[in-house]
N, C-alpha and C positions, 0 to 999 in steps of 0.2 A: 892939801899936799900930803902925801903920802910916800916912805922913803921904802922902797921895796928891799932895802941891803940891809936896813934895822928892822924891819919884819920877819927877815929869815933868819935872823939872830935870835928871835922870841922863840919862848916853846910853840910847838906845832900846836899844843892845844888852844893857842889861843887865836891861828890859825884855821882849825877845825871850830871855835866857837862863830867864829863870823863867817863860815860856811854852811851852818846852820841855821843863821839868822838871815842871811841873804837865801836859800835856799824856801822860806817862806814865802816870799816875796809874790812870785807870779801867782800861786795858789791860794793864798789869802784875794788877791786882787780878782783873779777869777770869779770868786764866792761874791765879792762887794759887786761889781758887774751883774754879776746873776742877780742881786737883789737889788740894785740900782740903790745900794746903799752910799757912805758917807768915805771919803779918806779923812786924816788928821785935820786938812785945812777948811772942811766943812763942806765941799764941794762934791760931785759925783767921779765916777773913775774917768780917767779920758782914752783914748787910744792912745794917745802917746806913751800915757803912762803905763800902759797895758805892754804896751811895744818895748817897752826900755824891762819892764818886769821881766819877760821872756825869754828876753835877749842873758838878760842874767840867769834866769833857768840854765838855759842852754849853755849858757858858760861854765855853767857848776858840772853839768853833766858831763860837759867834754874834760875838763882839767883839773876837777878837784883831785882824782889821784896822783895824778903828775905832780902837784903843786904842793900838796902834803908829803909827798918823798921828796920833794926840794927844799921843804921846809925843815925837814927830821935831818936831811944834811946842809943844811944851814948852806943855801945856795940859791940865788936867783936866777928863773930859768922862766923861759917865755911864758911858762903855762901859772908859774907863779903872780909874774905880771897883768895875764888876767885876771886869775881868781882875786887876787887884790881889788882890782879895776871893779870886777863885779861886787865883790863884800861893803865895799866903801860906794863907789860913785850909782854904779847901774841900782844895788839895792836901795839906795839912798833916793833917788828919784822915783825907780819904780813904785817905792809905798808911801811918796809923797801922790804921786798921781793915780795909783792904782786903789791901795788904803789897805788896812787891813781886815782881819776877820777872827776865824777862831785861832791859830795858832798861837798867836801874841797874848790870847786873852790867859788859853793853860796857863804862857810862862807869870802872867800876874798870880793863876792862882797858886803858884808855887812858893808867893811870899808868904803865906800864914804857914807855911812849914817853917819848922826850927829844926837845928839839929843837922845830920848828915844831909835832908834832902836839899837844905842851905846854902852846901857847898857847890852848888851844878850854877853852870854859865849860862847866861841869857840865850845863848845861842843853841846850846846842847837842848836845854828845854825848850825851847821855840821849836827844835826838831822832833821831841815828840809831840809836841803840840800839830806838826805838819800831819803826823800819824794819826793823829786820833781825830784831823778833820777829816780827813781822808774815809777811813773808817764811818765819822757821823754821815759822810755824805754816800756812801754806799759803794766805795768805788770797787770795780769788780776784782776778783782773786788776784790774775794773770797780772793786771797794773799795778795794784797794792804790794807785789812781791817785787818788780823792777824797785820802789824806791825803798823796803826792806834791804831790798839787794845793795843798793847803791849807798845808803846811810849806816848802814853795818859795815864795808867795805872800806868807807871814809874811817869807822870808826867810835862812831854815834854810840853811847849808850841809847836802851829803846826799848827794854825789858821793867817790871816795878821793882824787881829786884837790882838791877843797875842806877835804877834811879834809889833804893834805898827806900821804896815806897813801901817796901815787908816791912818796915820797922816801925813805921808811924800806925795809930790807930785808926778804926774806923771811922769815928769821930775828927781826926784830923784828916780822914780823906774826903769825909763829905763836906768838912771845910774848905779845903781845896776844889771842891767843882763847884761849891756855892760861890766861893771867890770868882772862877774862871769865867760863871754867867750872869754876875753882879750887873743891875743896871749901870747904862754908862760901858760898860765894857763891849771891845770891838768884836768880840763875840755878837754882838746883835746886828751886824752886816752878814750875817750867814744870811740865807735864803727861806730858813724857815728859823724857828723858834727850839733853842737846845735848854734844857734842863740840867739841871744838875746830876739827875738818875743817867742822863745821856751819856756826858761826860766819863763817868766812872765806869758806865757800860763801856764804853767807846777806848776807854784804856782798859779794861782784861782785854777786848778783841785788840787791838794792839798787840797786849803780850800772849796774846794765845799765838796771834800771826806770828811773831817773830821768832816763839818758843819753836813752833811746828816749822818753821823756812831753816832755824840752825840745826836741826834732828834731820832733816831731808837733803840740806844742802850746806857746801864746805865753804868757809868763809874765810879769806885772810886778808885781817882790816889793815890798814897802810899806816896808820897809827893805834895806838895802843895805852890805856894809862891805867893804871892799877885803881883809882879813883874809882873805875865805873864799878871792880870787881865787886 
């Protein structure tokens, strides 16, 4: 049960962190499909669950702006009531039936940080983590800038300097991508085999992508928090 008039009460960021985390959804599930890998419950992905994943894609795309300006003014509005519907129910099934992949696994490696990278939301880091599978798996310029586009727009920090990653060592980054590909981690539903080197590649290309898309292009995100600066 979920009460959509005491979620617009909350801060939007906490709105934006479960639009981050549902936003992995269909694309984690894609990758376990393509590798006829495993979900949570041990089983293979289904179509259903593929189906309900998508459906929540598609629902982020059409109303997460709507729904984060109805959130910032503490208001319940149709497009609020989906994005709701999709953070909680559609993602909630989709990655029981579809499973995850690499995204989920970044946000584990983010626990051996201490410190300022400490303070970022399950969902904020699941969203870079959507980026940096993205990137391992090659996906061309033109598409990789639509969800640039659209996760900078929401508001997503997605740079290492928004994430606070300038401040940690090298040492603590290469503990963070040994983390993110530890055995056991849903990281090994990808389609092929990612390394640690990969990881850490696969976030500069990240922030190189998003440093080069704000230098080119005017962005104004719908929320805003001083956290990421």
């Amino acid at each position: 049960m979920a009460d959509t008039q005491v979620i617009a009460q909350a801060p939007t960021r906490t709105l934006l962190a479960g639009i981050g985390d549902a936003f992995s959804t269909y694309y984690e599930g894609l990758e376990v499909a393509k590798s006829h890998g495993y979900t949570l419950a041990g089983g293979h992905p289904t179509d259903a669950g593929l189906a309900v994943a998508r459906q929540c894609a598609d629902t982020l795309w059409k109303y997460s702006y709507q729904a984060l300006e109805a959130s910032e003014n503490n208001t319940v509005t149709t497009a609020l009531e989906k994005v709701v519907e999709a953070n909680i129910l559609l993602s909630g099934l989709g990655a029981e039936g579809a499973g995850l992949a690499a995204a989920h696994s970044i946000y584990d490696g983010f626990s051996v940080l201490k410190g300022d990278p400490g303070k970022f939301r399950h969902g904020e880091e699941v969203a870079l983590g959507v980026m940096i599978q993205l990137v391992l798996i090659g996906t061309p310029q033109k598409e990789l800038d639509k969800f640039i586009e659209f996760l900078l727009t929401c508001g997503f920090p997605l740079t290492k300097k928004e994430f606070h990653l300038d401040k940690v060592s090298q040492s603590e980054l290469e503990a963070f991508a040994k983390k993110s590909t530890d055995k056991g981690e849903t990281i090994e539903n990808m389609s092929f085999k990612v390394s640690p080197e990969m990881i850490l590649e696969a976030l500069d290309g990240v922030d190189a992508a998003v440093t080069r898309y704000r230098e080119t292009h005017s962005i104004h995100p719908v929320f805003v928090d001083k956290v990421f600066g």
